[in-house]
C-alpha positions in Angstrom: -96.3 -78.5 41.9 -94.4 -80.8 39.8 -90.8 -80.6 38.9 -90.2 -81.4 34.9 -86.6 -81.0 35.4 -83.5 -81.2 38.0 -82.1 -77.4 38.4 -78.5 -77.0 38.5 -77.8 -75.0 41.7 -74.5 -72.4 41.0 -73.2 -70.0 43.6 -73.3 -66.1 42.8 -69.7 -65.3 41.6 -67.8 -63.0 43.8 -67.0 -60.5 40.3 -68.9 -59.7 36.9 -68.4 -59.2 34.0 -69.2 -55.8 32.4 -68.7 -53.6 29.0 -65.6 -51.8 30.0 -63.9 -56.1 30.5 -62.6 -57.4 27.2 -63.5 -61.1 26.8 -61.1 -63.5 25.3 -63.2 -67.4 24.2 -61.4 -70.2 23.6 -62.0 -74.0 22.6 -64.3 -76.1 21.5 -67.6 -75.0 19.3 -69.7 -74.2 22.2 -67.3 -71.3 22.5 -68.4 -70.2 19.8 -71.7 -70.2 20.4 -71.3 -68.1 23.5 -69.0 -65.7 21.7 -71.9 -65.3 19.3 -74.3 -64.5 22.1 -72.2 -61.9 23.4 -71.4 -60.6 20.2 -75.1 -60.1 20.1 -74.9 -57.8 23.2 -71.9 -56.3 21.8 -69.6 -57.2 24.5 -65.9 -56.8 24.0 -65.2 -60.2 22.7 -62.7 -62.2 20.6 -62.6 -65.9 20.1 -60.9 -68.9 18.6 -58.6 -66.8 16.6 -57.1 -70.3 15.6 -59.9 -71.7 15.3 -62.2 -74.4 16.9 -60.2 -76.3 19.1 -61.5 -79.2 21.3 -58.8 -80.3 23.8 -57.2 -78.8 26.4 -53.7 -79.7 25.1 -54.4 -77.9 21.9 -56.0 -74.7 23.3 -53.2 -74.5 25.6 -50.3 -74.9 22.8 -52.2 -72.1 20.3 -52.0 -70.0 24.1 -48.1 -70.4 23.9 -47.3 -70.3 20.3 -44.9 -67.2 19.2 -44.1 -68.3 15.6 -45.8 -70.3 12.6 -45.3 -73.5 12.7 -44.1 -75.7 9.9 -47.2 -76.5 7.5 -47.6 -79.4 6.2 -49.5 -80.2 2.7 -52.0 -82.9 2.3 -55.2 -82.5 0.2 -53.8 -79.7 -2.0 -54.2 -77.6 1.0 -51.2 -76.2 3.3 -51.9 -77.1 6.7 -50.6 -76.1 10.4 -51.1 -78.8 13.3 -51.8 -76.2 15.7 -55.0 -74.6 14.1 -58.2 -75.5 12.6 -58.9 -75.8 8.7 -59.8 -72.7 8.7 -56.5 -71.1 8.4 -55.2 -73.9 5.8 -55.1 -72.6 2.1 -54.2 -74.0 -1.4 -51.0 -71.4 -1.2 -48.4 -71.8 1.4 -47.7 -67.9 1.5 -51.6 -67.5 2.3 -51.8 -70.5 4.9 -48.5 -68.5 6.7 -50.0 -65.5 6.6 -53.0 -66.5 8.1 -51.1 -68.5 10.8 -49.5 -65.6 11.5 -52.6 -63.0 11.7 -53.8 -66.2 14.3 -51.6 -65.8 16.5 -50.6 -62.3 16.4 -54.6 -61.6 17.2 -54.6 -64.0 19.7 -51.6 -62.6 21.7 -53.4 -59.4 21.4 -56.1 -60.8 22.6 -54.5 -62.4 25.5 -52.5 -59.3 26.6 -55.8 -56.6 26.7 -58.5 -59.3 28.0 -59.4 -59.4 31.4 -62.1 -62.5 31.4 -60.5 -65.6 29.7 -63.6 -67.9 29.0 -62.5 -71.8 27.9 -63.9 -74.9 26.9 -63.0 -77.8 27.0 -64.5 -80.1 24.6 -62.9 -84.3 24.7 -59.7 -85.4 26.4 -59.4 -87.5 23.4 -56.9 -86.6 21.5 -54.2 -87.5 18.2 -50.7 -87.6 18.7 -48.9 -87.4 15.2 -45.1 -87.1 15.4 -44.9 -87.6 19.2 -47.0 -84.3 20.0 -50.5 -83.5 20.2 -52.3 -82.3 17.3 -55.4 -80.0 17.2 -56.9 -81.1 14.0 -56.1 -84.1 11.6 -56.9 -82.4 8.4 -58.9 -85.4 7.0 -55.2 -87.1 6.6 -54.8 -91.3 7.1 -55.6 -92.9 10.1 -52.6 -94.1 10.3 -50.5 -91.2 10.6 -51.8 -90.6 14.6 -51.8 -92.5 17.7 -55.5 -92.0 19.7 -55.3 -91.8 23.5 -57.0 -90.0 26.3 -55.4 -87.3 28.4 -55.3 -87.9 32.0 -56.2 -85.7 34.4 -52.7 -84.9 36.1 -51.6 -84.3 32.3 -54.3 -81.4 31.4 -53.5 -79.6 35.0 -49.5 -79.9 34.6 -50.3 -77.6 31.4 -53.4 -75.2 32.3 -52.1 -74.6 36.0 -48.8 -72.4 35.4 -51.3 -70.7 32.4 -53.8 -69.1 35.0 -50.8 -68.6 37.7 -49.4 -66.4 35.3 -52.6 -64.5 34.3 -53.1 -62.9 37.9 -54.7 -60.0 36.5 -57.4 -62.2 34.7 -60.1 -64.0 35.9 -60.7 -66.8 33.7 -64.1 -69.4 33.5 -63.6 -72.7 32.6 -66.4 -74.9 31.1 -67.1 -78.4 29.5 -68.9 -78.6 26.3 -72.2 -80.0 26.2 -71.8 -81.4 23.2 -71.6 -85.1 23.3 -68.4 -86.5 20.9 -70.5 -89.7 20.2 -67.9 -90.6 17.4 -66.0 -91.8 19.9 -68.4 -93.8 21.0 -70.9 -93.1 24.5 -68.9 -94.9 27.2 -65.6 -93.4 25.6 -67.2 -89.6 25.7 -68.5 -90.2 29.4 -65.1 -91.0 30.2 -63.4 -88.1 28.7 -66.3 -85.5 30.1 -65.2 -86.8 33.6 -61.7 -86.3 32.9 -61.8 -82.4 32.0 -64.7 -81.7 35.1 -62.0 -83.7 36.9 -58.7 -81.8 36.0 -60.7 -78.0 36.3 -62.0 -79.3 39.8 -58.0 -79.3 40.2 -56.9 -76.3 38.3 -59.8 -74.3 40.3 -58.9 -75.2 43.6 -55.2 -74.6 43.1 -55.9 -71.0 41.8 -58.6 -69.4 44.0 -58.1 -66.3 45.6 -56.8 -63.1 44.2 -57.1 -61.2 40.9 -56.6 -64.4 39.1 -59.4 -66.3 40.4 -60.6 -69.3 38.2 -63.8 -70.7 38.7 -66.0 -73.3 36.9 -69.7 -72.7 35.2 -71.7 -76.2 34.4 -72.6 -75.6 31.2 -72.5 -79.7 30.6 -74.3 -80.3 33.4 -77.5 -77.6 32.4 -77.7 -79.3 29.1 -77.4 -82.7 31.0 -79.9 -82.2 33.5 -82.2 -79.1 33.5 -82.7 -79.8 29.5 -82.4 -83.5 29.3 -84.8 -83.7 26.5 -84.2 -84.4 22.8 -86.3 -81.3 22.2 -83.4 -79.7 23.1 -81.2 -81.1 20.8 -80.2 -80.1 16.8 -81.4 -83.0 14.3 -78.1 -84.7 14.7 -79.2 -85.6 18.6 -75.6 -84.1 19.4 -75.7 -80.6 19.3 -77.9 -77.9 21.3 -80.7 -75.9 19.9 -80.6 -72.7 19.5 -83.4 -72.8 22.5 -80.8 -74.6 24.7 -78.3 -72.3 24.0 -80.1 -69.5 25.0 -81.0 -71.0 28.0 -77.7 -71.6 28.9 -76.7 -68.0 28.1 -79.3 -66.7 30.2 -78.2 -68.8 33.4 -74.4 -67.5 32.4 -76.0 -63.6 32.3 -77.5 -64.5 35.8 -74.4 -65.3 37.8 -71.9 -63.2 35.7 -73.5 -59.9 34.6 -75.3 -57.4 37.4 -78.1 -56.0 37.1 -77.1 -53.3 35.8 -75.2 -54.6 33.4 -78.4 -56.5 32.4 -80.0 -53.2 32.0 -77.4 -52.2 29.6 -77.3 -55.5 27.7 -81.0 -54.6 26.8 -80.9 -51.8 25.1 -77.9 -52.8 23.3 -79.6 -56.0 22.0 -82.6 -53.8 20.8 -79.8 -51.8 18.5 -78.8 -55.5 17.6 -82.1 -56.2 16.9 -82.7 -53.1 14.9 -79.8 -53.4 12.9 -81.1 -56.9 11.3 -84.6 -55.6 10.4 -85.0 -56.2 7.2 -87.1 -53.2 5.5 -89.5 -54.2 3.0 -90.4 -51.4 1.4 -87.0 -49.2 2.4 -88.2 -46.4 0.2 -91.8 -46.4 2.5 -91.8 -43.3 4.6 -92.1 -45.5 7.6 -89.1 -47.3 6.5 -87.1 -43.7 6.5 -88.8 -42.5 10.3 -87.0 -46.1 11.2 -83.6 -45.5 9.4 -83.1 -42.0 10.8 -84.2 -43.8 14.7 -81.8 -46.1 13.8 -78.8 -43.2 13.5 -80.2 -41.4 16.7 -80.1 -44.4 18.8 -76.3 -45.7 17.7 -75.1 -42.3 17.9 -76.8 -42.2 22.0 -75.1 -45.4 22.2 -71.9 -44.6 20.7 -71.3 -42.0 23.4 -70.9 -44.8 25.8 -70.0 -47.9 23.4 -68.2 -46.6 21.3 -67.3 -49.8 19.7 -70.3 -50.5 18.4 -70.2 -47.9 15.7 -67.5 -50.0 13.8 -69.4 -53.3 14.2 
């Protein structure tokens, strides 16, 4: 029979991860997206409390930062150099506070998780004022220096991270998505760079509670699904197809069985709490409602986090 596509072999992992682990997901969008997955299975999950963040620098600094930084205004916006747009606001008071919730929910985070799941998006990265910023806010050109991040440079910072974690296991990935802005060659070079320094970062932390390991997201969306059909109109992005295919090879070697089992009926309550009733008034529609309430209250005996999703 013919092959229509070169699978991407990946060794069983030695642990799992399971509903009693929290899950902490950090760095670039694809995090997201598999935050959003598991969300849909209601795992334990937070992510990018600053924000997106796309290189390893960046993810790294937001990991270590106790206080709010100073905010700078541009754009009638207030804006910190350590988080995304999304915590900049017209009001200084507002853009603190929010840089403050940030962090104090990602030290949280950071303190009850036991999986740490990171992605590292480019090595390409703006310097502005001598140190490494994780978003330009739309600001001139001319305010940054562009470089690349060498490989010895992203494992001086993310090696004494997962040495100190011991009792996390933490899964490092590279984001599919392709940074074409910086042109093809450029984002080839950068990709090797990250595969690169976690090759280095893995090896110098196997063994123990603290293991780190690496899943090939960027090669599965390379190789297994190197078709445009699997890419979003801007020929950059994955579909919602490939993502779930990339999810579901990410289930396979990280969840049991078991766990699999459970993920099941859980995204069946996920399911049934988007159905949209047409007629909610129908007697049908009230037989489903009052299911509804049977099955999260079952549920909630042993989840009980989902009742106050």
């Amino acid at each position: 029979m013919m092959k229509w596509s070169t699978p991407v072999h990946i060794e069983p992992s030695e642990w799992h991860i399971g509903y009693e682990d929290k899950v902490l997901l950090l760095g670039s969008c694809f995090a997201d997206n598999v935050a959003a997955k598991m969300g849909e299975y209601y795992f334990q999950v937070t992510a990018n409390p600053f924000g997106t963040l796309y290189n390893p620098v960046s993810i790294a600094n937001a990991l270590m930062l106790r206080e709010v930084p100073e905010l700078v205004e541009y754009g009638g916006l207030w804006h910190s150099m350590y988080h995304h747009g999304v915590c900049s606001a017209a009001d200084k008071e507002e853009a603190v506070a929010r840089c403050r919730e940030s962090i104090e929910t990602l030290q949280a985070a950071v303190r009850e998780a036991s999986v740490v799941i990171v992605t590292f998006g480019t090595a390409w990265v703006y310097e502005g004022g001598g140190e490494v910023v994780a978003n330009c806010h739309k600001m001139p050109a001319d305010r940054f220096v562009r470089r690349r991040l060498g490989v010895e440079e992203i494992v001086r910072v993310w090696q004494p991270i997962v040495a100190a974690h011991t009792d996390k296991h933490f899964i490092f990935t590279v984001s599919p998505i392709r940074h074409i802005k910086d042109g093809l060659h450029e984002n080839q070079l950068s990709k090797c760079t990250l595969l690169l320094a976690i090759e280095q970062i893995v090896s110098a932390c196997t063994g123990g509670t603290g293991r780190a390991c690496y899943f090939p997201s960027y090669e599965i969306m390379m190789d297994e699904l190197r078709d445009y059909r699997f890419y979003a109109d801007d020929m950059v992005h994955p579909t919602p197809l490939a993502i779930q295919y990339i999810w579901e090879r990410f289930a396979d070697i990280y969840m049991t069985k078991e766990t699999q089992q459970e993920m099941r009926a859980l995204h069946q309550l996920y399911s049934d709490r988007h159905h949209t009733l047409l007629h909610p008034d129908s007697a049908e529609s009230v037989r489903f409602t009052q299911r509804l309430k049977e099955e999260e209250k079952a549920l909630g005996v042993r989840y009980p986090w989902v009742l106050t999703d």
